[in-house]
VOZAGU-945809 format. One record per residue (C-alpha): x, y, z; residue in one letter. Coordinates in Angstrom, 2 decimals, decimal comma, m for minus. Example, Ala and Ser with C-alpha at 12.3 -4.5 7.8 and 13.67 -1.06 7.14 Angstrom:
REM VOZAGU-945809
xx / yy / zz / resn
12,30 / m4,50 / 7,80 / A
13,67 / m1,06 / 7,14 / S
END
This chain:
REM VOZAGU-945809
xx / yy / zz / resn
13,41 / 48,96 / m9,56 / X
13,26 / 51,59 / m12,52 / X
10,26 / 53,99 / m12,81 / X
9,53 / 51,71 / m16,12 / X
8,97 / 48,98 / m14,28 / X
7,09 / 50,16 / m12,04 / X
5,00 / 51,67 / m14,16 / X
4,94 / 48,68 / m16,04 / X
3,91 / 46,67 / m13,11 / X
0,72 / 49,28 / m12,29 / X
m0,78 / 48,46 / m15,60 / X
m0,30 / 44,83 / m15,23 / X
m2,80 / 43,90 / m12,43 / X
m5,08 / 46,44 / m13,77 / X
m5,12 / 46,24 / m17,60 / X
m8,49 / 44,26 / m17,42 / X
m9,78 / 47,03 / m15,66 / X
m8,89 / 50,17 / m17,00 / X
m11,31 / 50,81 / m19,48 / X
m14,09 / 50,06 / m16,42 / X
m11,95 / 52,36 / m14,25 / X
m11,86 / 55,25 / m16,75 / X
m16,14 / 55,47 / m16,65 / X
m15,56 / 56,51 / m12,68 / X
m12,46 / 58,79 / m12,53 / X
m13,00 / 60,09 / m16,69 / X
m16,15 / 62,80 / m15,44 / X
m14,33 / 63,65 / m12,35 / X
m10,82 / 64,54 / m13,85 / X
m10,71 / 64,46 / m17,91 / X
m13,94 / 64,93 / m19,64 / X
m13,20 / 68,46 / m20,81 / X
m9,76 / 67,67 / m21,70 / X
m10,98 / 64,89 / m23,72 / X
m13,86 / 66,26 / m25,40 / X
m11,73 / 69,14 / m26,42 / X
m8,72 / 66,75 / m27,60 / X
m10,67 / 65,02 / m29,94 / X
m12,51 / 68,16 / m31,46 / X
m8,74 / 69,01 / m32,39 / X
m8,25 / 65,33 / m33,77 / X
m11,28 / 65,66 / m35,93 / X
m10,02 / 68,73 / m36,96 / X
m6,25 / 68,31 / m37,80 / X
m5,66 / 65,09 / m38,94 / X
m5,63 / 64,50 / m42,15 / X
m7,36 / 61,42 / m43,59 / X
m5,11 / 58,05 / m44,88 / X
m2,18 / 58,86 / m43,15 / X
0,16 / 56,40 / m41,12 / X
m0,10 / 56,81 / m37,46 / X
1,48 / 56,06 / m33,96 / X
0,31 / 55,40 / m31,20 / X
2,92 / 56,78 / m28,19 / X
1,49 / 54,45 / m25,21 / X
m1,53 / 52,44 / m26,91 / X
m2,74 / 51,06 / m23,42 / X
m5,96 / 49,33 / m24,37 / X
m6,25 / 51,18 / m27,76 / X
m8,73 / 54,53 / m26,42 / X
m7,15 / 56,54 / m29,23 / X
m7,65 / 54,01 / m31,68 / X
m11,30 / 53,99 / m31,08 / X
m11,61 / 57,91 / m31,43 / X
m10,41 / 57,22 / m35,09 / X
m13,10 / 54,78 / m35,50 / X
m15,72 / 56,82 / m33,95 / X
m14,83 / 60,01 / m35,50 / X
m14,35 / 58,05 / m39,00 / X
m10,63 / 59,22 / m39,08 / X
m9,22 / 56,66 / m41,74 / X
m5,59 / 55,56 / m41,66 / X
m3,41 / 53,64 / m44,35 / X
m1,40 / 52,54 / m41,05 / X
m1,49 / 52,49 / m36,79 / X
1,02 / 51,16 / m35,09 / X
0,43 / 50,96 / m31,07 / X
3,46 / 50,66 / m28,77 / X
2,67 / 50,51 / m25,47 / X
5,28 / 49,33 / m22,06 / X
2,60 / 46,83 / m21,01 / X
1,93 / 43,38 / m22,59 / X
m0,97 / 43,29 / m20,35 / X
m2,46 / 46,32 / m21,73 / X
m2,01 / 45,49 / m25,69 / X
m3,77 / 42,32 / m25,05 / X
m6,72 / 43,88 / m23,71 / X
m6,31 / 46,12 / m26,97 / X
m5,67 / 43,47 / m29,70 / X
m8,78 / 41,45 / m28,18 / X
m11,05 / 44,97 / m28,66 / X
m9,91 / 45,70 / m32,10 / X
m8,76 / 42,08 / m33,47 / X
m11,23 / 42,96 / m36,95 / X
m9,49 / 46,72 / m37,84 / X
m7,60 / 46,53 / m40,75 / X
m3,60 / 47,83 / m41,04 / X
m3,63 / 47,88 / m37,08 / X
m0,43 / 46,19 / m35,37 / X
1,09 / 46,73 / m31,74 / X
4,76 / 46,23 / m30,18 / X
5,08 / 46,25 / m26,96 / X
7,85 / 48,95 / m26,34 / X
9,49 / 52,04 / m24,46 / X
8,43 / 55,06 / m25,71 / X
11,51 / 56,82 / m24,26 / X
13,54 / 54,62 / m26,37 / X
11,96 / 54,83 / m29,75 / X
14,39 / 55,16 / m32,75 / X
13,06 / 57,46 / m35,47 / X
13,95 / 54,83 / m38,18 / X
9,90 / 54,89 / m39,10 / X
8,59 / 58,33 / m40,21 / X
4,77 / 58,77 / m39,42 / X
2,16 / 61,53 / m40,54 / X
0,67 / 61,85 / m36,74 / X
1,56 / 61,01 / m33,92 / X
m0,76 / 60,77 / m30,88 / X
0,40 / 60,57 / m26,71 / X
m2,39 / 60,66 / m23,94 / X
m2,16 / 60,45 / m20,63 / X
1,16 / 59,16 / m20,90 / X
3,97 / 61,43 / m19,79 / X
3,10 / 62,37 / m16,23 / X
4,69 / 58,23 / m16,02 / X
7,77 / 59,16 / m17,72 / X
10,73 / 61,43 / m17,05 / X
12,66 / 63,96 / m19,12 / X
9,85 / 64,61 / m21,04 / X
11,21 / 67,26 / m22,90 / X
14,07 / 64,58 / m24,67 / X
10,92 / 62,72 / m25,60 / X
9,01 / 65,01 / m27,06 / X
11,97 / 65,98 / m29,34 / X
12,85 / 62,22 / m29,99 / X
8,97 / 61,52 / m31,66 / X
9,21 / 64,34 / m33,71 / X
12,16 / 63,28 / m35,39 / X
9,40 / 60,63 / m36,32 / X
7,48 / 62,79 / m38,02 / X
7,01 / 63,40 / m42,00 / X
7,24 / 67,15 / m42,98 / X
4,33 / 68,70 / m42,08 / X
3,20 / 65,91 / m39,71 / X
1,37 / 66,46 / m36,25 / X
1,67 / 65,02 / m32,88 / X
m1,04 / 65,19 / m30,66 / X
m0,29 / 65,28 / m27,06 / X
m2,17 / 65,48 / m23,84 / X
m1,03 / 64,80 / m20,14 / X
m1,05 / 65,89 / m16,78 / X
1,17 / 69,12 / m15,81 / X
1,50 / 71,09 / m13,11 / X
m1,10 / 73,83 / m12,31 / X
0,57 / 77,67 / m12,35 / X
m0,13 / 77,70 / m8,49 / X
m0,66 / 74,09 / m6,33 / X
m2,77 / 74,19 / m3,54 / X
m2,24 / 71,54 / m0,50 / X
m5,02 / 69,70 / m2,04 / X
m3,25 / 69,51 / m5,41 / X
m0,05 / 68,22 / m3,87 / X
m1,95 / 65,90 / m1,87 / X
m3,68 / 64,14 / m4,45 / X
m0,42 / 64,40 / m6,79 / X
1,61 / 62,61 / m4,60 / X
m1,34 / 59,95 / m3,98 / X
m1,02 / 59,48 / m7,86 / X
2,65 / 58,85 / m7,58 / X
2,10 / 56,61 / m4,91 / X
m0,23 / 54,22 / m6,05 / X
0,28 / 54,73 / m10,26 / X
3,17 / 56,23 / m10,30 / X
2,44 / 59,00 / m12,03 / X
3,11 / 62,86 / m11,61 / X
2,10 / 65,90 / m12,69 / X
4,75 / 67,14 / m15,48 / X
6,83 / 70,14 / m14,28 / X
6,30 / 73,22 / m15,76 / X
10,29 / 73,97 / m15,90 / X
9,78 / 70,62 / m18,15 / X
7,15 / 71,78 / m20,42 / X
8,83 / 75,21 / m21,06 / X
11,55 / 73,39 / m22,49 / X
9,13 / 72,27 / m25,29 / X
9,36 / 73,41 / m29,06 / X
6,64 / 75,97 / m29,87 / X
3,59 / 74,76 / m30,36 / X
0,57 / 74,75 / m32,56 / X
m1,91 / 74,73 / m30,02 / X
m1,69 / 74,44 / m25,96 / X
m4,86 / 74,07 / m23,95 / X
m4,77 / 73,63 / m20,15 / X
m8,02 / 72,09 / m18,05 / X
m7,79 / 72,46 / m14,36 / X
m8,21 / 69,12 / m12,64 / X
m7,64 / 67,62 / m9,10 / X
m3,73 / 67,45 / m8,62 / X
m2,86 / 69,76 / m11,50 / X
m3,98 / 70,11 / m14,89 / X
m4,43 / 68,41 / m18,07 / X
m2,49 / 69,71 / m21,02 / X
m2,75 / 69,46 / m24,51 / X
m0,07 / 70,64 / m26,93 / X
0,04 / 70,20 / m30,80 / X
3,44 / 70,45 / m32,38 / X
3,89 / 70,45 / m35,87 / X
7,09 / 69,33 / m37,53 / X
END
């Protein structure tokens, strides 16, 4: 079975879930990340522009537009997980010039150009991160953004940390992103690291 798949098959049995889920493990692990990622969203992105979504799951991102009044002519969510967009489509059925596909991110042609482009939590399920975060920006308009934020590895990993990393991969198969990985990213705009249990969360900003 690919990693897709399996990843695929997480998200199925607990798509009804997740948003319940993230109200336990968000304090423990993200909060800072998060509350620091959307400060940067408030900041950068520029009102009326046409956005994607790079792994929608049950639309999160899509409701820090709405609470942070970030309008958008367009948002397209592509997510690997039927599941997931269902939960989505049912929470935000009434927003206007929102669609979803479900999709591979890793497999995105740039035939669409966007003005942002947003990506959370989603690499540490992927591989060869660095090919992806090239492929989305050739998505990008000139001057467009992507927003990114994911779990990497922490500059030293305790026991504990490699403990709990490997429990991710276990049960969601998930990882935390290799820093020979992330140095093969472009330069970036802004990259913020937030120490967490089993590595770190990132967030980068690249502008094309």
């Amino acid at each position: 079975m690919s990693r897709s798949e399996k990843v695929r098959n997480v998200y199925r049995w607990c798509a009804n879930l997740y948003d319940f889920s993230r109200k336990i493990w968000n304090p423990l692990f993200a909060s800072q990340a998060e509350k620091v990622f959307v400060r940067i969203l408030r900041s950068y992105v520029r009102d009326n522009g046409a956005v994607l979504d790079a792994g929608v799951g049950t639309g999160l991102n899509i409701q820090r537009f709405i609470d942070n009044k970030i309008v958008f002519s367009s948002y397209e969510g592509i997510d690997l997980t039927p599941e997931m967009i269902a939960v989505a489509k049912r929470k935000f059925r009434e927003v206007k010039n929102l669609t979803f596909r479900v999709g591979d991110i890793t497999k995105i042609e740039p035939n669409e150009k966007y003005d942002t482009i947003v990506s959370t939590l989603v690499f540490s399920h992927l591989e060869r991160q660095d090919e992806v975060v090239q492929k989305l920006l050739l998505s990008l308009r000139p001057n467009g953004l992507f927003f990114l934020m994911f779990f990497t590895e922490k500059a030293v990993m305790s026991w504990v940390d490699r403990l709990a990393g490997r429990f991710y991969q276990s049960i969601f198969q998930c990882k935390p992103v290799a820093k020979k990985i992330v140095e093969k990213f472009p330069p970036a705009e802004i990259a913020e690291h937030f120490p967490c249990l089993g590595g770190q969360i990132s967030i980068f900003v690249f502008r094309a």
